[in-house]
N, C-alpha and C positions, 0 to 999 in steps of 0.2 A: 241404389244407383251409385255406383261410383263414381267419386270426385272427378278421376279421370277421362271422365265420357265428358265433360266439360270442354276437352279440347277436341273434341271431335262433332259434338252435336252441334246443331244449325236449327234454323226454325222450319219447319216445312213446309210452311205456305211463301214465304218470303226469300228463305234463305240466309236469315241476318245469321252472325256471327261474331263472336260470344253471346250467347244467351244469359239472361241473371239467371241465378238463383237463390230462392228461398228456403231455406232448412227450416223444417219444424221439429224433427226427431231423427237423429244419424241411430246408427247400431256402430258396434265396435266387435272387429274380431282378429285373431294372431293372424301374423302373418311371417313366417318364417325363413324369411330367404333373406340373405345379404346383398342391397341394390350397390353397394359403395356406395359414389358418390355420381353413379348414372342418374339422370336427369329420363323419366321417361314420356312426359309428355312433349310434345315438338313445336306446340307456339304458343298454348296457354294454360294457366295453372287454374285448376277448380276450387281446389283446397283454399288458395289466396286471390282467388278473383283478378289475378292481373295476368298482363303477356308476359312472356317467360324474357322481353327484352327489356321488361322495367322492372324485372327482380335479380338480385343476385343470386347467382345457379348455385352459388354453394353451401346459399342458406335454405334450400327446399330440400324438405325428406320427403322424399317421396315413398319410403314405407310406411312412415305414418300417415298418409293421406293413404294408401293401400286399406292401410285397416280401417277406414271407416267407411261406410257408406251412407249415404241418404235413406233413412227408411217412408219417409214423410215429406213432399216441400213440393215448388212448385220451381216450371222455368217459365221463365217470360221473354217475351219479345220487343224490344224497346223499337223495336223499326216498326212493326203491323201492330202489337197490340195483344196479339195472343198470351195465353197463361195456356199450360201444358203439367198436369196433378201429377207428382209422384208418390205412387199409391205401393206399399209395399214392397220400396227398392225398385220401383218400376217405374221408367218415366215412361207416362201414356200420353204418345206426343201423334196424334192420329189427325186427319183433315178434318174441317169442321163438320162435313156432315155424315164422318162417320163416329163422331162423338156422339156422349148420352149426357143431353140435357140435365134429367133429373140428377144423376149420380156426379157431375161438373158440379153442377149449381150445391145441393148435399155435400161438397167436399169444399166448395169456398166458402158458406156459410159456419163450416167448423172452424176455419180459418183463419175466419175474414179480419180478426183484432189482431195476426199478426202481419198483414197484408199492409202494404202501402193502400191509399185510394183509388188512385190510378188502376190498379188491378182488379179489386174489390168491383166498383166502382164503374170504370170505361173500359174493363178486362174484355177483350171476343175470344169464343165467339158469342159470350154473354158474361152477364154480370147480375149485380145484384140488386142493379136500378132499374133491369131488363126485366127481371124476373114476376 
């Protein structure tokens, strides 16, 4: 997933916006085009976790946030609670009851020591105190 899907993603059952997230393993690859000094996300930066109003525009590369993606990590929802698995650059950000229990629960438990609690823990649309 790229950094960049940061500024555009929402939680789907809620709608909150920004969502966190968790990296457990990016991938890195070229990317070859000259952005200057355009700025291309339009309210928030993924790469540096804040709004593009509480950073200064002319310290973000945004080709270096191009090259990397999330191959691993999770997004959560600080307003509902949700956690949503980024499973091979994929965020699988689906309603709860078109998610698969086993294969949720199976990817937080590989997880879970770099998880906060809260997630681990009180995560929906299950967790590991649930389980």
């Amino acid at each position: 997933m790229k950094y960049r899907l940061m500024d555009i993603l929402a939680c789907p059952i809620c709608k909150n916006f920004p969502l966190q997230l968790y990296v457990f393993h990016e991938n890195k690859y070229e990317y070859n085009v000259d952005l200057g000094r355009k700025v291309l996300c339009e309210e928030y930066c993924g790469l540096n976790a804040k709004f593009l109003k509480d950073l200064n525009l002319s310290s973000i590369d945004c080709k270096a946030c191009l090259m990397r993606e999330v191959d691993e990590g999770v997004l959560f929802c600080s307003k509902c609670g949700r956690w949503y698995p980024i499973i091979e650059e994929i965020p699988h950000m689906l309603p709860d009851d078109l998610r698969d229990k086993n294969s949720d629960l199976s990817f937080l438990k590989k997880y879970a020591n770099l998880l906060p609690a809260n997630i681990v823990l009180k995560g929906l649309p299950w967790n590991l105190s649930t389980n």
